[in-house]
N, C-alpha and C positions, 0 to 999 in steps of 0.2 A: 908616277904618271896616272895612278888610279885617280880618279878624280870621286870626289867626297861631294855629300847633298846638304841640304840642312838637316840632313835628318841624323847627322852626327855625333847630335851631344847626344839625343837618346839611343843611338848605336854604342856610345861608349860604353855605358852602363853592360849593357847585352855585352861587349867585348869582356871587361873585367870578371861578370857571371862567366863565363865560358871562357876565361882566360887559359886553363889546361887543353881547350882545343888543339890540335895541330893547325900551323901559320897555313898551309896550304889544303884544299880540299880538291882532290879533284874527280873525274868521271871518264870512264871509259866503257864504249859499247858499240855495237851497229847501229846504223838509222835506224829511228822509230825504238830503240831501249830506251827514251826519255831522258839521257844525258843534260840536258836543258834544263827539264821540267824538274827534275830531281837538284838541280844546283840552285834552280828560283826560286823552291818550294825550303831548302835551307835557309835560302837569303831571307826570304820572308820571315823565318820561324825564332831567327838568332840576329838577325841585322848584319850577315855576314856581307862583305863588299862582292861584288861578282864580276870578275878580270873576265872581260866579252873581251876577244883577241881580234876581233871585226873591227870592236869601235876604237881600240888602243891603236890600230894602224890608222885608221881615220881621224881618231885625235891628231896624232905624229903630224901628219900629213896637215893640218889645217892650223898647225902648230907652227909651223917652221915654211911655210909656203910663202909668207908678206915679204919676205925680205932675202933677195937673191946674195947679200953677205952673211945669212943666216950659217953657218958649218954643217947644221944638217939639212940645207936649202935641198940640195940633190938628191939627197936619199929621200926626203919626204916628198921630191917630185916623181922619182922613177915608182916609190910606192903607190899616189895614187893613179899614174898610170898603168901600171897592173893592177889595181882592184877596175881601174874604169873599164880597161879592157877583158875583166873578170878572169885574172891569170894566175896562178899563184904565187906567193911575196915571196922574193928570193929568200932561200935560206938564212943566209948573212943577216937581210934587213930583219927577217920575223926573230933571227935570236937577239940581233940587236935590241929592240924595239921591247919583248915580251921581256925577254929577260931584265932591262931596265925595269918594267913595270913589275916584274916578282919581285927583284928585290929591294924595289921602293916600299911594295905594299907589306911583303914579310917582314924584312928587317928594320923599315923606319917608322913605320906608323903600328898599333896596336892592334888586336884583334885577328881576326880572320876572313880569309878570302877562299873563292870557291870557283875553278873553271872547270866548264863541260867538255875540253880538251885536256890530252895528255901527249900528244902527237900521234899523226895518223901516219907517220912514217921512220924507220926505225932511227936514221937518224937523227927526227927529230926529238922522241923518245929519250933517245941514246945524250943528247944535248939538255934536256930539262932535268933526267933524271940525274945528272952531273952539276948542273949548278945547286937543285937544289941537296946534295950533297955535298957538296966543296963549302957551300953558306952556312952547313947546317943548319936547313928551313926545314924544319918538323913537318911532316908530311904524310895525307894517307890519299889513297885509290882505290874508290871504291869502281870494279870493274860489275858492270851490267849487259851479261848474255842473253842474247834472245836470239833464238831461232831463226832461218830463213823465211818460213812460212809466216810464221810470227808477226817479223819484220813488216813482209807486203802485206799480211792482213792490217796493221795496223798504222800503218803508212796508208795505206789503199781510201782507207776511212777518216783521213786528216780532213778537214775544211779549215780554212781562214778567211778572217774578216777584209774584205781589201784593203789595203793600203799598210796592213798589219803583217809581219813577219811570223808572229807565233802559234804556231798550228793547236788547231781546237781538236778533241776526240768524236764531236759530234755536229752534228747542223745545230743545233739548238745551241750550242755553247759557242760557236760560231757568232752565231746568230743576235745571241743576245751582248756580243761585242762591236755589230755594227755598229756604222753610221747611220743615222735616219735615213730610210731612200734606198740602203744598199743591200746585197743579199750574202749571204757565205758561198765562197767560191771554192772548188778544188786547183790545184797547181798541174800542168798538164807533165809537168816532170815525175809524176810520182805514179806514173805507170807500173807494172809487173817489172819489164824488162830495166826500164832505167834501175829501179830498186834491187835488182838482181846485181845490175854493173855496181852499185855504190857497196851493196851489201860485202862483195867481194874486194872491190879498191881500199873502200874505207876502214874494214874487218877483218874477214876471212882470210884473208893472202897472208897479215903482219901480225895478226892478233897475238899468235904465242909468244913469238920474239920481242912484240914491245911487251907486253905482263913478262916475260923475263928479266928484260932490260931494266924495270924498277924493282922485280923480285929477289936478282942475283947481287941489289947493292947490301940488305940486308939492312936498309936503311929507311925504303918508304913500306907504309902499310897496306897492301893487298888483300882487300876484301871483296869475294864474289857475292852477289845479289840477285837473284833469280829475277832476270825484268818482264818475263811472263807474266808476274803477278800483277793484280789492279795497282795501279800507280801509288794510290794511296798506302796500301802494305807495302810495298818497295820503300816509299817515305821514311815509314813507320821502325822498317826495319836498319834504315839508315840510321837514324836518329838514335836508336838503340845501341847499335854499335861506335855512334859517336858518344853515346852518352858513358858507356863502357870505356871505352878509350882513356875521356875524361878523367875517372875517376881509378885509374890504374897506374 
């Protein structure tokens, strides 16, 4: 279900160089540790594919909607009425769905893939860290802590381009991803207090039990990375340990 670009045949190459990679890469943090930024910043560096779990239920959905004798007609319709209604994908449908996509992209096609989720809840955790053990899909996690204060200071200081999803660190980096005409805007969700609620939903409350839940199979690889650091050393020291990994 991952879907490939043309930019494929020269991704091959990059796969076969890095073919000791692990089939899965993933990322775990609080908002604002750069979860995202650190998965795009791979993609770009090795041609890895990037399993976005947004657009994989929006494929689904735009897949299987033409035709009401479709078999997965109804799940692709109850899915996009939970994203229209901005609700969360039933359980069921998000293993369905992602789990087809891991292991379409692990075990059929070559190379590596990289997502900025590992689940943000233990059972979903508890669900990803099982298939990709029962598959035997090679796999590491690299977890990225950052502080609370951390977080809002660097959350607080996001702007984006409109129309654009992906947060810049500055106005100026913003800025020069407008549209002619347009200016970098902040998100009014990204207040103190809201940042405080996710920091705790999304992090703090489950953090040790899900890094348990892939630590106690003795099967994925758990590596802490300090995401206090400038982005680019967090990269850097990614890369190091992937490239370590590689050659062990």
């Amino acid at each position: 279900m991952i879907n490939q670009t043309n930019e494929d045949s020269s991704e091959s190459s990059e796969h076969n160089k890095h073919s000791n990679f692990p089939k899965v890469i993933m990322f775990y943090g609080p908002p604002g540790s750069g979860k995202g930024t650190q998965a795009n910043l791979l993609k770009e560096k090795y041609g890895f594919r990037f399993l976005d779990w947004g657009h994989e239920f929006r494929h689904f959905s735009s897949t299987h909607l033409n035709d009401k004798n479709d078999p997965e007609y109804w799940r692709a319709k109850r899915v996009q009425e939970y994203m229209l209604e901005g609700l969360p994908i039933l359980t069921e449908d998000l293993q369905y769905i992602i789990g087809q996509s891991i292991i379409d992209g692990a075990l059929n096609k070559s190379g590596t893939f990289v997502m900025d989720k590992c689940g943000v809840k233990i059972g979903e955790a508890q669900w990803l860290s099982n298939l990709l053990h029962q598959n035997n899909i090679q796999n590491i996690l690299f977890h990225l802590p950052l502080s609370l204060e951390d977080a809002i200071d660097r959350i607080s200081n996001r702007y984006y381009a409109p129309n654009d999803k992906k947060p810049y660190n500055s106005y100026e980096e913003a800025l020069s991803h407008c549209q002619e005409g347009m200016l970098p805007i902040k998100r009014k969700d990204e207040d103190r207090q809201t940042t405080m609620a996710r920091y705790d939903n999304l992090y703090r409350i489950h953090h040790i039990e899900i890094l348990d839940t892939y630590k106690n199979t003795n099967f994925t690889h758990v590596i802490d990375v300090d995401a206090s650091q400038n982005i680019l050393d967090v990269h850097n020291i990614i890369v190091e340990k992937l490239e370590s990994f590689q050659k062990s």
